[in-house]
C-alpha positions as CSV (number, residue, x, y, z in Angstrom):
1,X,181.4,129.9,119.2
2,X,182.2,127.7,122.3
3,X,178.7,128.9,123.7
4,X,176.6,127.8,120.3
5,X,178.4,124.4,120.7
6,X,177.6,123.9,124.6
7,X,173.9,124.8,123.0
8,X,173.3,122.5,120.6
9,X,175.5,119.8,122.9
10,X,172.6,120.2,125.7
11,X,169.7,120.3,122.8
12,X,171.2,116.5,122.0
13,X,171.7,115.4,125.0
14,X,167.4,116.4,126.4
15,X,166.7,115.0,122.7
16,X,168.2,111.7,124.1
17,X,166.5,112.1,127.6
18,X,163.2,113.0,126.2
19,X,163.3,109.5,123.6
20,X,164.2,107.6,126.9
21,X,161.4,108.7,129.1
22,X,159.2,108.3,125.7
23,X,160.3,104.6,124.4
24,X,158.3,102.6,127.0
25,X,154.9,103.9,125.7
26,X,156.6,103.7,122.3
27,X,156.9,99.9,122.7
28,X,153.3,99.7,124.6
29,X,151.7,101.5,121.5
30,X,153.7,99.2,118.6
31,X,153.5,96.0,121.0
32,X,149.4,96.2,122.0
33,X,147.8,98.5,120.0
34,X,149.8,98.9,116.3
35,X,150.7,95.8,115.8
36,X,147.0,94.3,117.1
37,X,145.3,97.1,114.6
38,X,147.2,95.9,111.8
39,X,146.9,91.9,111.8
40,X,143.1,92.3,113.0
41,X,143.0,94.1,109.2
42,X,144.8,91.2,107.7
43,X,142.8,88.5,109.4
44,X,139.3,90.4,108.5
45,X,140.5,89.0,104.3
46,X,141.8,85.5,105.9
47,X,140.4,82.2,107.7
48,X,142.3,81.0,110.4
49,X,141.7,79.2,113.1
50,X,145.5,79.6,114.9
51,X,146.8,76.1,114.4
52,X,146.1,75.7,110.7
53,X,147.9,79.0,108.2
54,X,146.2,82.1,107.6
55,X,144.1,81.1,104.0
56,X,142.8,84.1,102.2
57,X,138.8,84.2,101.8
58,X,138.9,87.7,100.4
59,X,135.4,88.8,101.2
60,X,133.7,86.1,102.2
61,X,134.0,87.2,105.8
62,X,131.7,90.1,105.0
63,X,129.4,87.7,103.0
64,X,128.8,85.5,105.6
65,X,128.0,87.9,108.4
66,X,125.0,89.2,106.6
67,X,123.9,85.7,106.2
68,X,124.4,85.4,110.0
69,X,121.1,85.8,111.9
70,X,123.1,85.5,114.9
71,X,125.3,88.5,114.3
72,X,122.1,90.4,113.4
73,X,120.6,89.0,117.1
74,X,123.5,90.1,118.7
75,X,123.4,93.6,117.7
76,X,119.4,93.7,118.4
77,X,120.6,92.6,121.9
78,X,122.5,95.2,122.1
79,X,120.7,97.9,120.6
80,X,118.0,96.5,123.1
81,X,120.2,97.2,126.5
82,X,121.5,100.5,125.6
83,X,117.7,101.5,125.2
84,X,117.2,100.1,128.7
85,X,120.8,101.0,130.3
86,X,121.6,104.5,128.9
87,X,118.0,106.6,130.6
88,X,118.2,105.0,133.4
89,X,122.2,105.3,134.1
90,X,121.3,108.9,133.4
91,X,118.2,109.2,135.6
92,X,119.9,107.5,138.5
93,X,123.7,109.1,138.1
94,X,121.7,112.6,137.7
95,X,119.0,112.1,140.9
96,X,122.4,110.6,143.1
97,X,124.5,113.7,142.1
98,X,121.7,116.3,142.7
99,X,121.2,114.5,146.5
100,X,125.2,114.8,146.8
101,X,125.4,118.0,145.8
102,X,123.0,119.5,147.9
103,X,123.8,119.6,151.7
104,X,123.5,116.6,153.4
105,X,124.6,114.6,156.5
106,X,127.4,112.7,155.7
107,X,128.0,114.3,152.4
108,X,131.6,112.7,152.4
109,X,130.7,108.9,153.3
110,X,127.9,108.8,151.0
111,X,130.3,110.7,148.3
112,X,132.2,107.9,148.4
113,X,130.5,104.7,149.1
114,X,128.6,105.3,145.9
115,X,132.0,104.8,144.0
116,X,133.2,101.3,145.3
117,X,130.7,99.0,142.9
118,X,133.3,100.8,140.0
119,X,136.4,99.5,142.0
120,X,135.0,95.6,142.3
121,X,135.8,93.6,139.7
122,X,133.3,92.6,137.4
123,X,133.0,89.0,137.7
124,X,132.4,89.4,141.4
125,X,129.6,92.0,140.5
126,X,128.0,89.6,138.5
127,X,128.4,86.9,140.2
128,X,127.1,88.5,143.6
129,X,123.9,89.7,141.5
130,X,123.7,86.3,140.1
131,X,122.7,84.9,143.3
132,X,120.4,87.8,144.2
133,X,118.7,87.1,140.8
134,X,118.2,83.5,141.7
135,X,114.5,82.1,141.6
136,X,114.0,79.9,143.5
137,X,116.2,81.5,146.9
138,X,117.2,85.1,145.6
139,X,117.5,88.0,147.5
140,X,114.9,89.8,145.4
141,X,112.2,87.2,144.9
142,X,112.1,86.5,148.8
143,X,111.8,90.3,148.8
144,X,108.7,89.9,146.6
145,X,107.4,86.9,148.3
146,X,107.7,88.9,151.7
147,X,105.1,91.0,150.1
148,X,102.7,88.7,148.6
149,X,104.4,88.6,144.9
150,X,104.7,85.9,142.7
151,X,108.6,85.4,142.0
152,X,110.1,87.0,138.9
153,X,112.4,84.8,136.5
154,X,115.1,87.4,136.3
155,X,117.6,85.7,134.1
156,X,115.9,82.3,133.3
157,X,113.3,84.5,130.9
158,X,114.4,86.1,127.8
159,X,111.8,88.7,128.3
160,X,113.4,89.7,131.7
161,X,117.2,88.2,130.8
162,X,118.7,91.7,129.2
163,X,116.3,94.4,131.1
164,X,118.5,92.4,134.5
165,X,121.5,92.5,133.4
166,X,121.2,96.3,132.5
167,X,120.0,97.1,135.7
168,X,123.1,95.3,137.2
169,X,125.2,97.4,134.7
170,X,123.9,100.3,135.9
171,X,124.3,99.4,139.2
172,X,128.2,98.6,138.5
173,X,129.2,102.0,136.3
174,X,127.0,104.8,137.9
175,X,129.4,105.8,140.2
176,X,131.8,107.2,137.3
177,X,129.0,109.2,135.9
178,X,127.9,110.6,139.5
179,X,131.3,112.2,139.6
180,X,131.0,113.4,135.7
181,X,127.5,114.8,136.9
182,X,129.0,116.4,140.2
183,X,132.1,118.6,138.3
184,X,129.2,119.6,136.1
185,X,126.8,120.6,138.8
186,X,129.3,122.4,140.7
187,X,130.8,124.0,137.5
188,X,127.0,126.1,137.3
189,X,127.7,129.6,138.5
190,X,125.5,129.8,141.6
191,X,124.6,133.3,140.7
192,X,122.3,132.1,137.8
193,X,120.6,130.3,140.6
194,X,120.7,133.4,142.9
195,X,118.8,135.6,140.1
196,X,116.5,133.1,139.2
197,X,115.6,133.3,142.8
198,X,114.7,136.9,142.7
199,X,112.8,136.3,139.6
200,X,110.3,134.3,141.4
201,X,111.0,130.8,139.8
202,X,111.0,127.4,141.9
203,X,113.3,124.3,142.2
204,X,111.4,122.5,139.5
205,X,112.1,125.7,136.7
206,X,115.3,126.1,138.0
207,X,116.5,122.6,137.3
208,X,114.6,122.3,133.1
209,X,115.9,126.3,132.4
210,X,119.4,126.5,134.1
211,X,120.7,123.0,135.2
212,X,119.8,120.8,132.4
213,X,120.6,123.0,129.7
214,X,123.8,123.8,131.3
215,X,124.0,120.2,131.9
216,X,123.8,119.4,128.3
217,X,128.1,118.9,127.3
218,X,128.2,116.2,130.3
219,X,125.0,114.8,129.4
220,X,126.2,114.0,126.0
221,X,129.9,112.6,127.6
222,X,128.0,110.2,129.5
223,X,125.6,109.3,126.6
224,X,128.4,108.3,124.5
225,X,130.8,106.5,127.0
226,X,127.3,104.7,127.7
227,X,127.2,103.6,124.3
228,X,130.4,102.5,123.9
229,X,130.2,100.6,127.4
230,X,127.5,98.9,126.0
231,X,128.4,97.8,122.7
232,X,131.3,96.3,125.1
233,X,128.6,94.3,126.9
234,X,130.3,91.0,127.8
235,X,131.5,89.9,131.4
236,X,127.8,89.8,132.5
237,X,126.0,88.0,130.0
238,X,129.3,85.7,129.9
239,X,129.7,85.2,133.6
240,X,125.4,85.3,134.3
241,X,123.7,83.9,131.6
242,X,126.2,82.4,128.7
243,X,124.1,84.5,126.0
244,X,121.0,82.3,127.0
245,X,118.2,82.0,127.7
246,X,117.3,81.4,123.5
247,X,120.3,83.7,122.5
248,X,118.2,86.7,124.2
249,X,121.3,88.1,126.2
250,X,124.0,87.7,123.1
251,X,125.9,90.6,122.6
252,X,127.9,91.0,120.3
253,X,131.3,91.2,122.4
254,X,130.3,87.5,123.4
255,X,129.5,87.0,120.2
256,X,132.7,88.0,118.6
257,X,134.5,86.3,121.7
258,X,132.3,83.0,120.5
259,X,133.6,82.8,117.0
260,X,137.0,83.3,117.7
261,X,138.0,81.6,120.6
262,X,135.2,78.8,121.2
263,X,134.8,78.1,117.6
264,X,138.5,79.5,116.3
265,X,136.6,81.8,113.4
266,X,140.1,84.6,114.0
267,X,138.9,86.0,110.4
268,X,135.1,86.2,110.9
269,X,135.8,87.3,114.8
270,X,137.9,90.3,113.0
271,X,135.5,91.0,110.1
272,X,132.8,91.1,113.0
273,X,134.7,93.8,115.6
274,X,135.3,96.0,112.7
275,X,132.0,96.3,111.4
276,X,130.6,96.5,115.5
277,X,133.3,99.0,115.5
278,X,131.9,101.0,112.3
279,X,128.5,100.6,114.0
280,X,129.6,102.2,117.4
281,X,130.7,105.5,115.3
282,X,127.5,105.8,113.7
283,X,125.5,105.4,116.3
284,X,127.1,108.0,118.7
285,X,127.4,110.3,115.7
286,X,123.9,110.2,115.9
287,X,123.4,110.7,119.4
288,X,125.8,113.8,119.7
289,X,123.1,115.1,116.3
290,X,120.6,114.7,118.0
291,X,121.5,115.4,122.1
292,X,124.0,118.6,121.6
293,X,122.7,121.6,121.3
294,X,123.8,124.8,120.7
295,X,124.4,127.4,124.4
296,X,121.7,130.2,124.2
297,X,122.5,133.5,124.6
């Protein structure tokens, strides 16, 4: 009897240790993530602008959204640098990773110097590129004078403002999806390599019948962290271009950042991340319906 007790004294007292070491993410959750969740759905019925109270609009939110051709610019914007952002991020993360996981000099320096554009803030990224984008004295339009070019208006042309910035993007992030890449390179078992070797195939039907197939589960990761990177879009078109030039580089993070803290729309800033929000799940549903594919015996 005196043993059952001692039992179910010590199943109290790690039920008490355990609720301990759990209540500070407990709070976190309620505090910045619950609680956030909950009045964001409250304000998406409500106008408020912080000072005045909360005055419920019902669905008028909703109503004036899709009488918005800003909100619809915004997400053509976006839609517009995923387009550009996600092949290339791929091409370049997939070429780098290749080169650094064959055998190189210096495997380990270039391994890791690839990775410190991740660990730099973003507003020094952008502004760093935003003077290498400059016209008239930019790094890369003395480059093309050098050369006998004419100078390209990188950010100051709304044909050339968003295909910039997702070059800079790409620039900034491809280091995390070099290391995705490299656990799945180096999770191929070399012995696929090894027999397609005796069969007679080269590098080139090696890497479209063994690597990218096998490829294809980390391919789809970095498709869809892509995506939702990119429907985040908003330190460089805030920091390098303010949305401009003629609204070409609005995305609709800046957008929603706009309306609720420039112009203090809290309601229509809510109604407009839930239905960005709705948008992101569609759209990478799609892509994983249209990328994955099923392993072939």
């Amino acid at each position: 009897m005196k043993k059952r007790l001692n039992i179910r004294q010590a199943w109290k007292q790690s039920d008490k240790t355990g609720f301990w070491f759990v209540s500070p993410y407990a709070i976190f959750f309620f505090l910045f993530v619950a609680y956030p969740l909950c009045f964001s759905f409250i304000l998406i019925f409500n106008r408020w602008n912080i000072v005045t109270p909360m005055e419920w609009v019902g669905l008028r939110n909703f109503d004036r959204m899709f009488r918005d051709p800003l909100f619809f610019k915004s997400i053509v914007n976006t839609l517009v640098f995923l387009l550009i952002h996600i092949p290339l991020q791929i091409c370049v993360a997939l070429g780098l990773s290749l080169l650094l996981n064959s055998k190189i000099k210096m495997q380990g320096f270039f391994r890791a110097i690839y990775f410190l554009p991740v660990v730099v803030s973003g507003v020094v990224v952008t502004i760093l590129w935003q003077q290498m984008y400059s016209f008239d004295d930019g790094v890369l339009n003395r480059l093309l004078t050098l050369v006998g070019l004419s100078r390209i208006p990188w950010i100051v042309d709304p044909s050339f403002a968003m295909p910039s910035i997702a070059i800079m993007a790409t620039w900034k992030n491809v280091g995390i999806y070099i290391v995705l890449f490299l656990v799945g390179l180096q999770g191929i078992p070399h012995e696929l390599y090894e027999s397609a070797n005796i069969d007679g195939a080269n590098d080139r039907q090696q890497f479209w019948k063994i690597t990218l197939p096998l490829l294809n589960p980390t391919i789809i990761v970095i498709v869809v962290l892509s995506t939702i990177g990119g429907f985040s879009l908003f330190i460089e078109p805030y920091v390098l271009t303010g949305g401009g030039p003629l609204q070409s580089t609005l995305s609709g993070m800046l957008y929603i950042y706009n309306q609720a803290f420039y112009f203090g729309h809290m309601g229509y800033a809510a109604a407009l991340g839930f239905v960005f929000a709705l948008i992101i799940l569609v759209v990478v549903l799609l892509q994983r319906k249209l990328i994955e594919t099923e392993p072939t015996a």
